[in-house]
C-alpha positions in Angstrom: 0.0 0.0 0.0 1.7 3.3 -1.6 2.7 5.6 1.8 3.8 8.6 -0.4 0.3 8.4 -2.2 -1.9 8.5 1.2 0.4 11.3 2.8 -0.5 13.6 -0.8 -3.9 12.8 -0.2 -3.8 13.2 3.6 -2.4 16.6 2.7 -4.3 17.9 0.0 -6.5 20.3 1.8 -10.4 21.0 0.5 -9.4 19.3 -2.3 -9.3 15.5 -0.8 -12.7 15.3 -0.9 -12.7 15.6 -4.8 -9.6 13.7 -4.8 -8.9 9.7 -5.3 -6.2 7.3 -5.0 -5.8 4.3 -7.9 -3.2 1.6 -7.6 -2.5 -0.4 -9.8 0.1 -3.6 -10.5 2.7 -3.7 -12.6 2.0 -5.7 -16.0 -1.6 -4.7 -16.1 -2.6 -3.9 -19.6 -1.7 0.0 -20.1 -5.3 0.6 -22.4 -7.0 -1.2 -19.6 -5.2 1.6 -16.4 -5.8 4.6 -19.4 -9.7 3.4 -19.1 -9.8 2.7 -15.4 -8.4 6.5 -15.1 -10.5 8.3 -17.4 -14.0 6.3 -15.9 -13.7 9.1 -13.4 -13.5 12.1 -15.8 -10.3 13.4 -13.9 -9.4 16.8 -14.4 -5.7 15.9 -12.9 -3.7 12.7 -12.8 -1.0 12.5 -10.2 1.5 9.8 -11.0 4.6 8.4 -8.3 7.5 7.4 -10.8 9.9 4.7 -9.6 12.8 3.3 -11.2 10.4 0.1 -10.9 7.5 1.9 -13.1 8.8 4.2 -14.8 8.5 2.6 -18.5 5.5 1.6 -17.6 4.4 4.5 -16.2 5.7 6.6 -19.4 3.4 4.1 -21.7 0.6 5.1 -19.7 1.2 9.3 -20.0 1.7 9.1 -23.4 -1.3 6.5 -24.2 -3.2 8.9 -21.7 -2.1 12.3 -23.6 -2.9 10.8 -26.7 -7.7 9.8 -25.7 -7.5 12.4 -23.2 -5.0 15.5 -24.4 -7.7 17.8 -21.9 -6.3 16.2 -18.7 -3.1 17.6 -16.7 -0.8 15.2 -16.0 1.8 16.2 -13.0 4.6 13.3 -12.0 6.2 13.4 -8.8 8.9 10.4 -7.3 12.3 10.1 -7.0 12.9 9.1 -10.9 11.8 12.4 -12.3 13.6 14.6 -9.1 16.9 14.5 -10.9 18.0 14.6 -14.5 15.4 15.3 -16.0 16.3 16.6 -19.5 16.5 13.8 -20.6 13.4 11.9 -19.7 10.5 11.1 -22.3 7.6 11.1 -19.6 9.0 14.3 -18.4 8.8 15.2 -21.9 4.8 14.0 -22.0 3.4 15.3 -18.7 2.4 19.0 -18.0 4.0 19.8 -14.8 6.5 17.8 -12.2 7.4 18.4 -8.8 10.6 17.3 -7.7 11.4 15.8 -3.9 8.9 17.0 -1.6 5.3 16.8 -2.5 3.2 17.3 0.9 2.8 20.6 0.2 4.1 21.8 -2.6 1.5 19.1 -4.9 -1.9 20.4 -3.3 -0.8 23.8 -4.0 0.0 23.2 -7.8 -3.4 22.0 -8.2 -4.9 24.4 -6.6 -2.9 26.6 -9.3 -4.4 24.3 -11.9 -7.9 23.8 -11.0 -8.2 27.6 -10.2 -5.9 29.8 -11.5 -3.6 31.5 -12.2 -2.3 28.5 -14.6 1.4 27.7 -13.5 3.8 29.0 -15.9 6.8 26.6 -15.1 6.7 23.2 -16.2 8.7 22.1 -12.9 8.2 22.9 -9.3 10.9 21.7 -6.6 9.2 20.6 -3.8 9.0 22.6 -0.4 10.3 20.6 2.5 7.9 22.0 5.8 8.1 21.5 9.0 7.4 18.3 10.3 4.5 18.8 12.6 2.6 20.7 9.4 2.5 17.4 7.6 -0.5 15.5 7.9 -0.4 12.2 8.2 -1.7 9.2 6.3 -2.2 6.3 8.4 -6.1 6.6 8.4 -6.7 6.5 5.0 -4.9 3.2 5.0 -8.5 0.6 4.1 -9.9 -1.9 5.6 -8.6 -4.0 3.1 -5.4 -2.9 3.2 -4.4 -3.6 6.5 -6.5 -7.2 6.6 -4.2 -7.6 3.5 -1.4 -5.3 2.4 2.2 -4.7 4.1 1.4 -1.3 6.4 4.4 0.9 5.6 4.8 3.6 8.3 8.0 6.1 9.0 8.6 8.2 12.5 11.2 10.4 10.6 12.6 11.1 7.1 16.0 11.6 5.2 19.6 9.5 6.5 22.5 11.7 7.8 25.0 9.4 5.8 26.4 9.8 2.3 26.4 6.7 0.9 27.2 7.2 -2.6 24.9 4.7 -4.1 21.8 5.7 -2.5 19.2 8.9 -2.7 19.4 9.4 0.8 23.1 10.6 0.4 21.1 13.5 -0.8 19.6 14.5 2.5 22.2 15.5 4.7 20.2 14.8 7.5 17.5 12.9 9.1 14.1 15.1 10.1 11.7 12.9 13.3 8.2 13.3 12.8 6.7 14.4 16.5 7.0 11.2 18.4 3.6 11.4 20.4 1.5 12.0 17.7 3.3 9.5 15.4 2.8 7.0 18.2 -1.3 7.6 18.4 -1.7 7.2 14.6 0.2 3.5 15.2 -2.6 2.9 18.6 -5.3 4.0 15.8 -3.8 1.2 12.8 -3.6 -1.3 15.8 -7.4 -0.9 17.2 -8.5 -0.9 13.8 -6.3 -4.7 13.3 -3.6 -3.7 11.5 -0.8 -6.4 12.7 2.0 -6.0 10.3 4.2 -2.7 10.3 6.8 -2.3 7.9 8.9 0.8 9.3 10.9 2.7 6.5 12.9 4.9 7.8 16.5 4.9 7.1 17.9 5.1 10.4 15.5 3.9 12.8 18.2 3.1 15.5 19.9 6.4 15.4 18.2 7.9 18.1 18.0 5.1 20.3 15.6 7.6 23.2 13.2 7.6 20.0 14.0 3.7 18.7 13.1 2.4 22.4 9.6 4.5 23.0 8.6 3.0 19.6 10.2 -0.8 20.0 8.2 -0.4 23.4 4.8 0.5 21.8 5.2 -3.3 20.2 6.4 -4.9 23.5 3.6 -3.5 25.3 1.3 -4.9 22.7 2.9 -8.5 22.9 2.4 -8.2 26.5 -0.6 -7.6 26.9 -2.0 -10.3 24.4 0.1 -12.4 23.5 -1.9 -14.8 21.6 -2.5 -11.5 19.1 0.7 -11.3 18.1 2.1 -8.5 15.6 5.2 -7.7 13.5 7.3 -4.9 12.9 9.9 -4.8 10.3 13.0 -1.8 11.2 16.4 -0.8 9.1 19.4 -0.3 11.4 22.3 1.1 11.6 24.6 -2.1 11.9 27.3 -0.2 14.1 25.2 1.1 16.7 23.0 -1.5 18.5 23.7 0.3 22.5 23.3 -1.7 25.7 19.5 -0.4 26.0 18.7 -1.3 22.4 20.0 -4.2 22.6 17.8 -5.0 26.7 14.9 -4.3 24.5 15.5 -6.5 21.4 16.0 -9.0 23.3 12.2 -9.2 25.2 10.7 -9.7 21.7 9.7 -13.1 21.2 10.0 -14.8 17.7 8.3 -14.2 15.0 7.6 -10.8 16.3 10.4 -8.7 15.1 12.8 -8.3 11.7 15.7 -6.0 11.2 17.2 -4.8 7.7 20.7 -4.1 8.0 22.6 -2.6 5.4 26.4 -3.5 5.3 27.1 -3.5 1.5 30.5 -4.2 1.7 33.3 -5.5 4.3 35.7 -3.7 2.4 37.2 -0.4 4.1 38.6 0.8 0.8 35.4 0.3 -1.3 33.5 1.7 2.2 35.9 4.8 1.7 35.1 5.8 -2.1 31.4 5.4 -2.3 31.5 7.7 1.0 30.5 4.6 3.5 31.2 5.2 7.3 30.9 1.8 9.1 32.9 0.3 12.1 33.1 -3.2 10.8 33.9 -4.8 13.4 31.4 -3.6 15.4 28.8 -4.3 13.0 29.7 -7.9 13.1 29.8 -8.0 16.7 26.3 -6.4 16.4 25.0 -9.0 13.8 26.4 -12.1 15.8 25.0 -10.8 18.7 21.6 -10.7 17.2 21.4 -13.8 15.7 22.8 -15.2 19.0 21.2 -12.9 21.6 17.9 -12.4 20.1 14.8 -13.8 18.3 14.9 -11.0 15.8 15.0 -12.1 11.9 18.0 -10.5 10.3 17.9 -9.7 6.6 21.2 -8.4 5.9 22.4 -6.1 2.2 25.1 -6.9 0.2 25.9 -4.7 -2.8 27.9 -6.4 -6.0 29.5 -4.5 -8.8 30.3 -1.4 -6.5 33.7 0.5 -7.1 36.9 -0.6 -6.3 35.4 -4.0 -5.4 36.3 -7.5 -7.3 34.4 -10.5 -7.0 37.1 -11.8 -4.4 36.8 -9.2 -1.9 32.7 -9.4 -2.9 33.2 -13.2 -1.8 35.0 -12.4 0.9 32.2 -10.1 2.8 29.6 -12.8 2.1 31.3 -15.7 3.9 31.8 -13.2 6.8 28.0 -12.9 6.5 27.0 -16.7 6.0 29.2 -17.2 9.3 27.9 -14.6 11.4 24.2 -16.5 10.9 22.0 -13.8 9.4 18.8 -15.7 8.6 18.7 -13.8 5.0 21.6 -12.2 3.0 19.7 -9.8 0.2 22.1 -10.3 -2.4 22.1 -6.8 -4.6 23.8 -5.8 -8.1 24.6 -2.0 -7.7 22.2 0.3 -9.7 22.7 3.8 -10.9 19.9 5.8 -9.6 19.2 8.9 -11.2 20.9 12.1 -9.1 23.3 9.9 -6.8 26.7 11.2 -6.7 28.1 7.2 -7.5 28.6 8.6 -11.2 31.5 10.4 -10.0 33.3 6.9 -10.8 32.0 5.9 -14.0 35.3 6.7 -15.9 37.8 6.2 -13.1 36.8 2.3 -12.6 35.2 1.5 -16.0 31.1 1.4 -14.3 29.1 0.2 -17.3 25.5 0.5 -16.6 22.6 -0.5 -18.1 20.7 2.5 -20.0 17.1 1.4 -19.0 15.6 1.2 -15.6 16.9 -0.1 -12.8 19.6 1.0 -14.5 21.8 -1.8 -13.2 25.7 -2.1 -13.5 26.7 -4.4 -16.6 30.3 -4.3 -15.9 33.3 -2.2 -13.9 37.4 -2.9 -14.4 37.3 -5.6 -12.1 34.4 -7.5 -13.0 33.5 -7.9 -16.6 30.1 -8.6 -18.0 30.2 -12.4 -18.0 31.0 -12.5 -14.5 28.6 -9.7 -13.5 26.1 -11.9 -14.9 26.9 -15.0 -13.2 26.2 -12.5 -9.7 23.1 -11.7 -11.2 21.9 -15.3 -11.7 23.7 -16.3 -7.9 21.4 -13.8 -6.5 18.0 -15.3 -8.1 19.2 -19.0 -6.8 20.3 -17.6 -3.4 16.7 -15.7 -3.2 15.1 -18.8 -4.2 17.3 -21.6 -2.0 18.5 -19.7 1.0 16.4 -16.9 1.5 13.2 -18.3 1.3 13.6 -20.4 4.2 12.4 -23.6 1.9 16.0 -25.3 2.0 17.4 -24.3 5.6 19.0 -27.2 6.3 20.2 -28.1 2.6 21.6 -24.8 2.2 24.0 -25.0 5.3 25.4 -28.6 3.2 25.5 -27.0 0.8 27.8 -24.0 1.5 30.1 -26.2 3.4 33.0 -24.4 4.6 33.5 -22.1 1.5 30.0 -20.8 1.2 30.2 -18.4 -1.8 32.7 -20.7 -4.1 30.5 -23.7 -3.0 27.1 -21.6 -3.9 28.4 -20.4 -7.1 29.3 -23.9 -8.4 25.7 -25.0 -7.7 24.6 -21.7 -9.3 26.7 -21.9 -12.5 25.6 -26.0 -12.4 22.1 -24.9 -12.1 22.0 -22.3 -15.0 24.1 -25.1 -17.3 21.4 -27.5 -16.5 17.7 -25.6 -17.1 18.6 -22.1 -18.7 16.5 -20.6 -16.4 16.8 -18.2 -13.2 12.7 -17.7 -13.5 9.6 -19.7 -13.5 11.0 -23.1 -11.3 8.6 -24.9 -9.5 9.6 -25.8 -6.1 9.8 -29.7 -6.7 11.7 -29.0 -9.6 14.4 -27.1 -7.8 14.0 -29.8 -5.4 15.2 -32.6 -7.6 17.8 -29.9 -9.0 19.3 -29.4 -5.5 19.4 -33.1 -4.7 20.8 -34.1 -7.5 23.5 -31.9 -6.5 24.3 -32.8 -3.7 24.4 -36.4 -5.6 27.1 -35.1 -8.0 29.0 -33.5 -5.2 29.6 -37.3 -3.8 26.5 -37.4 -1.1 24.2 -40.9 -1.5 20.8 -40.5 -3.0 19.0 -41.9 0.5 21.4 -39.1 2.5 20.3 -36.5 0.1 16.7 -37.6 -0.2 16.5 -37.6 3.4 18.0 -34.2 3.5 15.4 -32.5 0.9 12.7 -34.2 3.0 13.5 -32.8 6.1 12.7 -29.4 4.3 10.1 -30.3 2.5 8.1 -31.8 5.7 9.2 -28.4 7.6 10.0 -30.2 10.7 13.4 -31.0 12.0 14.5 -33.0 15.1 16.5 -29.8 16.5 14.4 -29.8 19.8 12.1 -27.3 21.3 10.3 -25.2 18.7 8.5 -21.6 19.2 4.8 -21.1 17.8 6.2 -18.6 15.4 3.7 -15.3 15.2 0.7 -15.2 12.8 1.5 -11.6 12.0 5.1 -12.8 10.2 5.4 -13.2 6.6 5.3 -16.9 5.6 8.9 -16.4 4.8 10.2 -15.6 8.0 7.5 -18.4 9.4 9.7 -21.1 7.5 13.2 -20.0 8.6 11.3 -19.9 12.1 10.1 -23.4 11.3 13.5 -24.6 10.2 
């Protein structure tokens, strides 16, 4: 469920009443979104532009321009805040607002629908203060929070730099006011909502902040514990203090999930894309979380960045695998539009791909062959490891050298079906067992292995009802 679209609408003044939200999914037939638009005779169509949409989304303006020339089309999103010269949809649409829109997207309309007409085509968005900014959460539906991911945020922006990511853009990180934040989350949780996805960049930066809102959930938990729910946060991986850590560690399983961004082990890669991270405390912090704590770790790793080869790349993961994160998200650097990463295009050869995600082809130290053997690792990883299916295959399988080991199988894999999409599960079964089969392991060992999985219960002692409110894929690494 969109948060940027409800907080436009939240803030759109006395013109939310005669305002609607549409969602729609991605390979949907563009005629058929061009007619579901125009069935309510809009007189402006809003659009969020993603790198994830964006083609899509420029199909649509220019099929839309084309049957209905009479409607205003503004875009707003992070793909059209930067560059924009050289954009096609930016070349279709009327008007665009870059960054912010709370504020500064009501007020063009109210410029469109009423005059005077706006004479420039693009209007950067006004950042205002944070208590001005309505917010969202009760226009989340019904239906949306019986069955959509509830994405929430207690602050905006990242005080880092990373070079690869928009946030580097920021400078700094702005809180929302915490008391009124924490009533909207008491509204979504009367109303049922059970599953909070927190997006906030740095949620564990201010910890006086972190434990007011990790305590909102505790008390919850406590309180009824047969009604469980789930919160999903991004942390800082080097700063996890003694009282964060107190907290963490009351949550029961199934109750709790941290995304925790290392992207590389590699001080002199951490250096040029502008990456401050104590690593050794960040893998002090991991272990202790996956030792310490019933929390579900799913843990970034970024391929194809500067400076790094696949070696040093390998290196970091088998630091990961070790350290017992329960998921390793397994990325291939992209280019987004505005970050300062294209400062080393030239410098170390970055090749990237000219559509959307825009997605590194190739650097001096990895060519394109290779890169795409990461590429297809990362789909069987995603598919073996990180969806909890194989838990106890996928530790034989890594062994004691668990990228080398993994990319044989992957490389095998590829060989054997031409295919990284549309695998059933017993397929990749059988694929995995034989394997194990070629790799010197008996077909009764290996069968037996699979069907440990498969049945989703292992002789490993006392195990924790996980939570109804967790994802089916942390429920099966839970299971496992």
């Amino acid at each position: 469920a969109s948060l940027g679209l409800r907080y436009l609408l939240a803030n759109m003044g006395p013109l939310q009443e005669q305002t609607r939200i549409q969602e729609f999914v991605i390979g949907a037939k563009t005629s058929d979104l061009v007619e579901r638009i125009l069935a309510h005779a809009p007189r402006i169509v809003g659009l969020g532009v993603y790198i994830w949409n964006v083609e899509e989304t420029t199909r649509l303006v220019a099929m839309l321009k084309r049957v209905a020339p009479q409607v205003t089309v503004v875009l707003g999103g992070p793909e059209v805040s930067y560059e924009l010269g050289e954009q096609e949809i930016v070349k279709l649409a009327d008007y665009v607002v870059t960054g912010w829109g709370d504020v500064s997207f009501p007020k063009l309309c109210g410029e469109i629908l009423n005059g005077p007409k706006p004479l420039m085509k693009v209007h950067a968005g006004v950042q205002p203060p944070m208590a001005e900014i309505a917010l969202p959460y009760a226009l989340y539906s019904e239906d949306d929070i019986a069955h959509r991911t509830l994405y929430v945020e207690a602050s905006r922006g990242c005080p880092f730099k990373c070079e690869f990511c928009l946030s580097s853009l920021d400078k700094t990180a702005w809180p929302f006011p915490l008391d009124a934040f924490l009533a909207e989350m008491e509204s979504l949780h009367a109303r049922g909502a059970r599953l909070f996805k927190f997006v906030d960049r740095t949620f564990n930066l201010n910890v006086k902040t972190s434990l007011r809102i990790m305590q909102f959930f505790l008390d919850k938990l406590e309180a009824n514990p047969d009604d469980p729910v789930y919160a999903h946060f991004e942390l800082v991986p080097d700063h996890l203090p003694e009282a964060l850590k107190e907290t963490i560690a009351k949550f029961p399983p199934g109750a709790l999930q941290f995304e925790i961004g290392i992207q590389s082990f590699n001080p002199e890669v951490q250096a040029l894309v502008s990456r401050r991270q104590d690593n050794a405390r960040a893998a002090d912090n991991i272990r202790w979380l996956t030792e310490q704590s019933q929390a579900h770790l799913h843990v970034d790793l970024i391929a194809g960045l500067p400076g790094e080869d696949v070696a040093s790349f390998a290196s970091g993961f088998d630091q990961l695998v070790k350290l017992g994160a329960q998921e390793i998200q397994f990325g291939i650097l992209k280019r987004l539009r505005g970050t300062p990463i294209i400062r080393h295009t030239e410098s170390f050869g970055m090749v990237y791909d000219p559509y959307p995600p825009y997605t590194v082809l190739a650097t001096n130290l990895v060519d394109f062959p290779t890169m795409q053997g990461l590429v297809r690792f990362a789909r069987y990883w995603d598919l073996v490891a990180n969806s909890g299916r194989f838990a106890n295959t996928t530790r034989v399988l890594l062994g004691d050298a668990p990228f080398d080991n993994f990319m044989a199988f992957s490389n095998w894999i590829y060989t054997r079906t031409d295919a990284t999409h549309r695998i059933a599960l017993e397929k990749l079964a059988k694929l995995v067992q034989e394997w194990l089969q070629l790799r010197g392991m008996g077909r009764a060992e290996a069968a037996a292995l699979l069907a440990s999985d498969y049945a989703g219960k292992v002789d490993t002692g006392p195990v924790h009802k996980p939570a109804a409110a967790a994802p089916e894929r942390q429920v099966r690494h839970l299971a496992a």
